[in-house]
C-alpha positions as CSV (number, residue, x, y, z in Angstrom):
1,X,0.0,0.0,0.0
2,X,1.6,3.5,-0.8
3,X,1.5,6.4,1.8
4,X,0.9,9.5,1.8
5,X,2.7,12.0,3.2
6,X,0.5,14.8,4.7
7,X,1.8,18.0,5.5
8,X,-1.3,19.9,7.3
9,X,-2.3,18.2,10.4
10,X,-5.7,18.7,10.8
11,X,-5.5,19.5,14.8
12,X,-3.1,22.7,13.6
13,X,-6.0,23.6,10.9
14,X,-8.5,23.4,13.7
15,X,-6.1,25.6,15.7
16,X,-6.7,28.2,13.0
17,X,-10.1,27.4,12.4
18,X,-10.4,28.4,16.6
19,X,-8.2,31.6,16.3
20,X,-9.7,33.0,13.3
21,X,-13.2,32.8,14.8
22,X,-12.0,34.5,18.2
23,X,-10.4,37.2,15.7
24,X,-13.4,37.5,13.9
25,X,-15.7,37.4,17.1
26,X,-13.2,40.4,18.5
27,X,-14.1,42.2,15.4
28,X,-18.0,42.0,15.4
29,X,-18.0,42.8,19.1
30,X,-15.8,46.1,18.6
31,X,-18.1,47.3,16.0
32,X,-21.5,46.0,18.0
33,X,-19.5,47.5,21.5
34,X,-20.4,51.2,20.2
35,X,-24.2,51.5,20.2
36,X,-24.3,49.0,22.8
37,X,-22.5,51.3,25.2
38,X,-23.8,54.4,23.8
39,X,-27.5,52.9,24.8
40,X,-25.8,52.7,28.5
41,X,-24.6,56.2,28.8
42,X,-28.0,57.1,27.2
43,X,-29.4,55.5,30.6
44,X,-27.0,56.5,33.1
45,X,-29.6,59.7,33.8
46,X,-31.8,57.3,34.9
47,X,-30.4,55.6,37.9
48,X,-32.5,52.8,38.7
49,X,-32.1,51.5,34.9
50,X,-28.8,51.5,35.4
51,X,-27.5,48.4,37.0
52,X,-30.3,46.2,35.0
53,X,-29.7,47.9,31.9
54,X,-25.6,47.6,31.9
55,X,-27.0,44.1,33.3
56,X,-28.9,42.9,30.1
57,X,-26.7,44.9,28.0
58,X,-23.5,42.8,29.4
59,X,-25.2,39.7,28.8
60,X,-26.5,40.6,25.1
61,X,-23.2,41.5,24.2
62,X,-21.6,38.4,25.8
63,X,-24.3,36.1,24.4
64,X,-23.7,37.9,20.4
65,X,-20.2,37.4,21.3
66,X,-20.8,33.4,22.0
67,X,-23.2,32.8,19.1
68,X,-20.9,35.2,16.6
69,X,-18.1,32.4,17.4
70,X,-19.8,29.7,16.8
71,X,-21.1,31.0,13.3
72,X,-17.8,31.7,12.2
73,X,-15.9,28.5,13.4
74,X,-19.0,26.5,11.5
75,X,-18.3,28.4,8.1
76,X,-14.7,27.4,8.2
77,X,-15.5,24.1,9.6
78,X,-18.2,23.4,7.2
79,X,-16.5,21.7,4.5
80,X,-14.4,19.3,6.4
81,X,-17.9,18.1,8.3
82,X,-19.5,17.7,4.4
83,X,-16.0,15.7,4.0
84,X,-16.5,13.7,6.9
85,X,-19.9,13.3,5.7
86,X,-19.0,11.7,2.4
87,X,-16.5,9.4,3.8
88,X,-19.0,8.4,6.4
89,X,-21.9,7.8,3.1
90,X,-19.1,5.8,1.3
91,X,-18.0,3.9,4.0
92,X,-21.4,2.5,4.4
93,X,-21.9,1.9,0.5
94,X,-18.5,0.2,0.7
95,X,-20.6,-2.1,3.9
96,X,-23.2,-2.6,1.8
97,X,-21.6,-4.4,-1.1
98,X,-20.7,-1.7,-3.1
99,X,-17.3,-2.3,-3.1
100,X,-14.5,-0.2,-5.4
101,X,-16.2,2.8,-5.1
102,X,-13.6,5.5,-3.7
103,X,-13.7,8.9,-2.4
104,X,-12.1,12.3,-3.8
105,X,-8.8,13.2,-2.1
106,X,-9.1,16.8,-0.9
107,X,-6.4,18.6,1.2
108,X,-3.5,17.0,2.8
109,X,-4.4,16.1,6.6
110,X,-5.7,13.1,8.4
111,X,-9.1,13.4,6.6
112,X,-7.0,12.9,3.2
113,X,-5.2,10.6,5.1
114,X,-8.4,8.8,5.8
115,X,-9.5,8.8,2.5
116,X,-6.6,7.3,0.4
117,X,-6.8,4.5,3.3
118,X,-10.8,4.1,2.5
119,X,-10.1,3.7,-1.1
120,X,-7.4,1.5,-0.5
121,X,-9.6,-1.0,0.8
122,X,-12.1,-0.5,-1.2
123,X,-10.2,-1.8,-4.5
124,X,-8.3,-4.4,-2.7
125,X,-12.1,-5.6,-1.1
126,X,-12.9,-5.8,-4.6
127,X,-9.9,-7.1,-6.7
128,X,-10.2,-9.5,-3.5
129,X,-13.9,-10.4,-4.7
130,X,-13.5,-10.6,-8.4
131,X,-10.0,-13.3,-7.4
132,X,-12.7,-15.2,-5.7
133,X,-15.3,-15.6,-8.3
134,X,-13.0,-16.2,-10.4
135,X,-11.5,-19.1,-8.2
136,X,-15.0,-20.4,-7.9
137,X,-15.6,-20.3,-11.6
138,X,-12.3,-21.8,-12.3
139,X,-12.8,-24.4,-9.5
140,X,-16.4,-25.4,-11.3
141,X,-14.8,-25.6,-14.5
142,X,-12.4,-27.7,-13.2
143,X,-14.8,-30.1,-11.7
144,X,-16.6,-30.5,-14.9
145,X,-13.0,-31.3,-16.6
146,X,-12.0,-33.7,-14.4
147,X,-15.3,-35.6,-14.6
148,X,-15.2,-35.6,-18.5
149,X,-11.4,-36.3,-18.7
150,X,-11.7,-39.2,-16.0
151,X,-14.7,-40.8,-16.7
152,X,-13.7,-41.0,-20.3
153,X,-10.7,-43.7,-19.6
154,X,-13.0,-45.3,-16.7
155,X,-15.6,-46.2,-18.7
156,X,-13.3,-47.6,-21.2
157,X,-11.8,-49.9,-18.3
158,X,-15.1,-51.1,-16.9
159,X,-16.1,-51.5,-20.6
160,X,-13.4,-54.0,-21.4
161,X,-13.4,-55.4,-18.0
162,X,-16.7,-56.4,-18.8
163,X,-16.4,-58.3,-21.5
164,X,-13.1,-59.8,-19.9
165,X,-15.6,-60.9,-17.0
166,X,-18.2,-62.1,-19.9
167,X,-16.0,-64.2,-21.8
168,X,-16.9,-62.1,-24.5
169,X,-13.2,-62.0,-26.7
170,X,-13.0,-64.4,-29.6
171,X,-9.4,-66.4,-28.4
172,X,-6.5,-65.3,-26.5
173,X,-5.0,-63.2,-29.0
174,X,-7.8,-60.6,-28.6
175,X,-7.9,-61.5,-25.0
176,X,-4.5,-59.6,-25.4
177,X,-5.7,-57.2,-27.4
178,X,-7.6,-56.5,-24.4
179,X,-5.4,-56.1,-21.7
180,X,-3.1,-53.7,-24.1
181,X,-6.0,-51.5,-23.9
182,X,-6.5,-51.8,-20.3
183,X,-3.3,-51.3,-19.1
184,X,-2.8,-47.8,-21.8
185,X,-6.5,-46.3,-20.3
186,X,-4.8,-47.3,-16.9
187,X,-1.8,-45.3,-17.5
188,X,-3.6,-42.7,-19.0
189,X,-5.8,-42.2,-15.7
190,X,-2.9,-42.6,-13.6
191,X,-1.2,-39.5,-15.3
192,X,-3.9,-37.3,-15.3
193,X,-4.8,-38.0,-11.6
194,X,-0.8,-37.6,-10.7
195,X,-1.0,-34.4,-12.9
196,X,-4.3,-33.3,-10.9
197,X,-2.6,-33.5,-7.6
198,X,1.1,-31.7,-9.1
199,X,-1.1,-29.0,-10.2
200,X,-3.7,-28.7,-7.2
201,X,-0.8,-29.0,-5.1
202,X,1.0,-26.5,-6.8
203,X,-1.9,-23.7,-6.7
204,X,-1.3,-23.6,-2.8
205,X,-0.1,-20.8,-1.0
206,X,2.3,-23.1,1.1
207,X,4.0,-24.5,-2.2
208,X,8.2,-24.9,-0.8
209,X,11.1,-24.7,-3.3
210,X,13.9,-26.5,-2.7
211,X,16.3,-23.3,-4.4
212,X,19.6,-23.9,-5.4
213,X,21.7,-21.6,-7.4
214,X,22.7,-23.0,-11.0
215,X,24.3,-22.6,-14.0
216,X,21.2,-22.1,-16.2
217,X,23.4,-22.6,-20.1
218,X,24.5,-25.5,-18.8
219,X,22.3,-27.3,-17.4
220,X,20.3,-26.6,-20.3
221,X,23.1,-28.4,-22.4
222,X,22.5,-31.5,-20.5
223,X,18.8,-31.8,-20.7
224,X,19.0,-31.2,-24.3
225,X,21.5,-33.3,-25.1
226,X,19.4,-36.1,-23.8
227,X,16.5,-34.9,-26.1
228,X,18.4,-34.7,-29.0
229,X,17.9,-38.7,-29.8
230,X,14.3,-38.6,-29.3
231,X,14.2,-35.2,-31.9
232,X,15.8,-36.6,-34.4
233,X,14.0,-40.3,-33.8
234,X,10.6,-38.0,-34.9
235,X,12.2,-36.6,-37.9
236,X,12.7,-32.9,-36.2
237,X,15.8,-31.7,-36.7
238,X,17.1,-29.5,-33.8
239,X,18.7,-25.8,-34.4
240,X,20.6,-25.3,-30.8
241,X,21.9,-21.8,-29.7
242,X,23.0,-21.7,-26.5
243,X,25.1,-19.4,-24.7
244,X,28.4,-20.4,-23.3
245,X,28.6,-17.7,-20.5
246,X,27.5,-18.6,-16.6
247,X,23.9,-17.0,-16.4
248,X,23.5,-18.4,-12.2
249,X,19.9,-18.5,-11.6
250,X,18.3,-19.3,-8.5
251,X,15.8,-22.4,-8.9
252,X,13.9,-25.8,-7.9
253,X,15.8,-28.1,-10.3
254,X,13.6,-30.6,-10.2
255,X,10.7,-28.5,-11.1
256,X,12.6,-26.1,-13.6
257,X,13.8,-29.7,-15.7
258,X,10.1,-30.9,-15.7
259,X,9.0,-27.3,-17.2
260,X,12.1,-27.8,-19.8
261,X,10.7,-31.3,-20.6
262,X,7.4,-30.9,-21.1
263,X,8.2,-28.0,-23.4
264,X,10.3,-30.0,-25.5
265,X,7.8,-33.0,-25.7
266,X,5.1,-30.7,-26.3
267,X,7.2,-29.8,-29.6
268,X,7.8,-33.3,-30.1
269,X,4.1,-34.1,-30.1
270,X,2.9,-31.1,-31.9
271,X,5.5,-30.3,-34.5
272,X,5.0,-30.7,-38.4
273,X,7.1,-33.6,-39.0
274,X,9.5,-34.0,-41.0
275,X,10.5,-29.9,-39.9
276,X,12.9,-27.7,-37.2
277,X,13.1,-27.2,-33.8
278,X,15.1,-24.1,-32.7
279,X,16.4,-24.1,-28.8
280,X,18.0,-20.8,-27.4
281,X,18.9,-19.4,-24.3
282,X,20.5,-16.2,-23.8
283,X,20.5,-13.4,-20.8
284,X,18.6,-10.1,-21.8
285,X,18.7,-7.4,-19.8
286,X,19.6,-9.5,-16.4
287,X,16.7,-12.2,-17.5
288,X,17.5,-15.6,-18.1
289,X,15.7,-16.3,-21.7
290,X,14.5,-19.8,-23.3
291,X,13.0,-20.2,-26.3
292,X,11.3,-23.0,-28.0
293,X,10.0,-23.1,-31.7
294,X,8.7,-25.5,-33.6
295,X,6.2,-25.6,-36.7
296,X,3.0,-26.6,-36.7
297,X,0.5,-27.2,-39.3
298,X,-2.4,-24.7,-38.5
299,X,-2.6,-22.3,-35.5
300,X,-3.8,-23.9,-32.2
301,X,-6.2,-20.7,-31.6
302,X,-6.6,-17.4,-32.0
303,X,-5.0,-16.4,-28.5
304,X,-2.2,-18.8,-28.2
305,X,-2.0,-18.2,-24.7
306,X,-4.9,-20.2,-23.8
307,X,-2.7,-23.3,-24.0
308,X,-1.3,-22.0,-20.4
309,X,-5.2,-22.5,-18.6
310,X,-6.3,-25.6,-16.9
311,X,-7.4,-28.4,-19.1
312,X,-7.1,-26.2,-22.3
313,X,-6.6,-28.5,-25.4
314,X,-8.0,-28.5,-29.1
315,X,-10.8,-30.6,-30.5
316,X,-8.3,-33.0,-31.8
317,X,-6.1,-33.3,-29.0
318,X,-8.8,-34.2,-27.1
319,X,-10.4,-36.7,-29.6
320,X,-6.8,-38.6,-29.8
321,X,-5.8,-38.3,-26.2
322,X,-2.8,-36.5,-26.5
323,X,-1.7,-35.1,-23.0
324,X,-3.8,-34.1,-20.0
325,X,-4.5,-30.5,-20.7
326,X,-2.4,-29.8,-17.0
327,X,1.1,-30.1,-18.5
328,X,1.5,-26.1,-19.7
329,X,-0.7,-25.2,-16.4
330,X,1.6,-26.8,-14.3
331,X,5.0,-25.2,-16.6
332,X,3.7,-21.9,-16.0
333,X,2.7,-22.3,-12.2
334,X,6.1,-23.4,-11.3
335,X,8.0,-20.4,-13.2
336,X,5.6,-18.4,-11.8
337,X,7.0,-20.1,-8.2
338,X,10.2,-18.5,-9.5
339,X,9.1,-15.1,-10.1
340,X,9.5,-15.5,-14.4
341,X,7.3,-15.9,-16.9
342,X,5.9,-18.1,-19.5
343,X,4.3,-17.0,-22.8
344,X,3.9,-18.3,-26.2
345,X,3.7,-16.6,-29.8
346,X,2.8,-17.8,-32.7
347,X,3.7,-16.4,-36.5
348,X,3.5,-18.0,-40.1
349,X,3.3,-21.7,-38.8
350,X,5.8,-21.0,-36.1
351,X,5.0,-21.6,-32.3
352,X,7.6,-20.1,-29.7
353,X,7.5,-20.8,-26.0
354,X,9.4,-17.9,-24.0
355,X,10.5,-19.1,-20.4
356,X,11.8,-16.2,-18.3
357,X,13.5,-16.5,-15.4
358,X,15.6,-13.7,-13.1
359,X,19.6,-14.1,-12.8
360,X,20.7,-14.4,-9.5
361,X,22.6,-11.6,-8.6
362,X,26.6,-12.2,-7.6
């Protein structure tokens, strides 16, 4: 939250407020004092008027001087009560639900102060608000997902499983047949649950990184070096640039290889075969920079970025079961952990995933 620095203290402007209403009160009562003491001297002839005339005329000029005072100290107090007011109104618009509305900063004193602190929490109540419906829309979204994705490779288990239990398989070669398909639904719902629980237990706010400081370049020469057979095994043909300079960045290895691996099979499974896959990594500007590209044969979607959110795949990804829809979600979460980014951008056929990650200071 930022602070404001107020330089008028409100108790010092009510100190003026105070002494220009006894000033002014002096004033009125000097220029009043003249016919009220002429009327005294008029009835000094008269001597039994004049101790209840000098009387009343004491206590009319005292009680002008009273109500003169408080007339002038409620002119010049008027407009902080009307502010005081409308902090009070907004406050209890804020109470009602109404949340984000804010209030005019006027002046530089507490009631200022008061004010910027108002409409402080009054956006963070509802940024606060909008997080959590979006959470809960998210969280319904994900439910329905998780029932389509998981009862889609059940019910092909229960299915076979059936006709296992029927006898309903023509001889044991298609009793094989069988099982083959059994145990590839199996694995299928045993990586989507394990993905589930990475990524649910990754959207925590108690997630722990176990940080180690590492040579980014090379580490990346490693991991790529052990992809290089599986590249050229799918006819993709990798174009490596890789700088040879220490760039020491603070990370989770574990986590920051898995993000690095499911890139690189996500271009493996995506790519336009036979085709390129360029790999570089460079420091820009005290940023630790990967990027991925790889062709493909149309555009995934019009925002590219899409790919990153929970169980986001295409038609035909879907239809042929490639991947769990969590693998990108989970990427971006953990470089997230690490304070980067993750993006993607796509141009004539080409696909490039940008990891971002900050250099560890020496």
């Amino acid at each position: 939250m930022t602070t404001i620095k107020f330089r008028n203290k409100l108790s010092f402007q009510l100190l003026v407020m105070i002494v220009i209403s006894l000033f002014g009160t002096i004033l009125v009562m000097s220029i009043l004092s003249r016919p009220i003491f002429e009327l005294i001297r008029l009835t000094m002839n008269n001597k039994d008027l004049v101790v209840v005339q000098a009387g009343l005329a004491f206590f009319g000029w005292f009680s002008i001087a009273i109500v003169t005072f408080v007339l002038i100290f409620i002119m010049l107090v008027r407009k902080k009560i009307m502010y005081l007011k409308l902090i009070s109104e907004t406050v209890q618009h804020i109470a009602s639900g109404q949340l984000g509305q804010t209030i005019e900063i006027k002046g530089k004193d507490e009631l200022s102060q008061l004010a910027h602190n108002i409409n402080y929490m009054s956006k963070e109540l509802e940024h606060k608000f909008i997080h959590e419906r979006q959470i809960e829309k998210e969280k319904n979204e994900l439910i329905t997902n998780i029932s389509h994705d998981l009862r889609t490779p059940l019910t092909s288990i229960i299915g076979y499983l059936n006709l296992i239990k029927d006898g309903q398989y023509k001889n044991q070669e298609q009793l094989q047949e069988f099982f083959e398909t059994l145990y590839s639904k199996s694995q299928r719902l045993k990586l989507l649950i394990d993905e589930l629980f990475e990524f649910t237990r990754l959207s925590g706010t108690d997630v722990t990184l176990n940080l180690s400081n590492v040579d980014m370049a090379s580490l990346l020469q490693q991991i790529v070096g052990e992809y290089i057979p599986i590249f050229e095994e799918q006819q993709l043909n990798v174009q490596i640039s890789i700088t040879e300079e220490d760039i020491p960045v603070l990370i989770d290895i574990e986590k920051i290889v898995r993000v690095y691996e499911n890139l690189f099979i996500n271009a493996i499974k995506y790519s336009q075969k036979p085709s390129d896959i360029f790999i570089s990594f460079e420091a820009e500007n005290n940023t630790a920079v990967l990027k991925v590209s790889n062709k493909m044969e149309s555009p995934p979607m019009d925002d590219v970025n899409k790919m990153f959110e929970r169980f986001f795949r295409g038609d035909k990804a879907r239809m042929d079961a490639k991947g769990t829809g969590l693998g990108l979600s989970i990427s971006k979460r953990i470089i997230e952990l690490h304070h980067g980014d993750l993006r993607a951008l796509y141009k004539d056929s080409w696909i490039t995933f940008i990891v971002m990650l900050p250099i560890e200071e020496e």
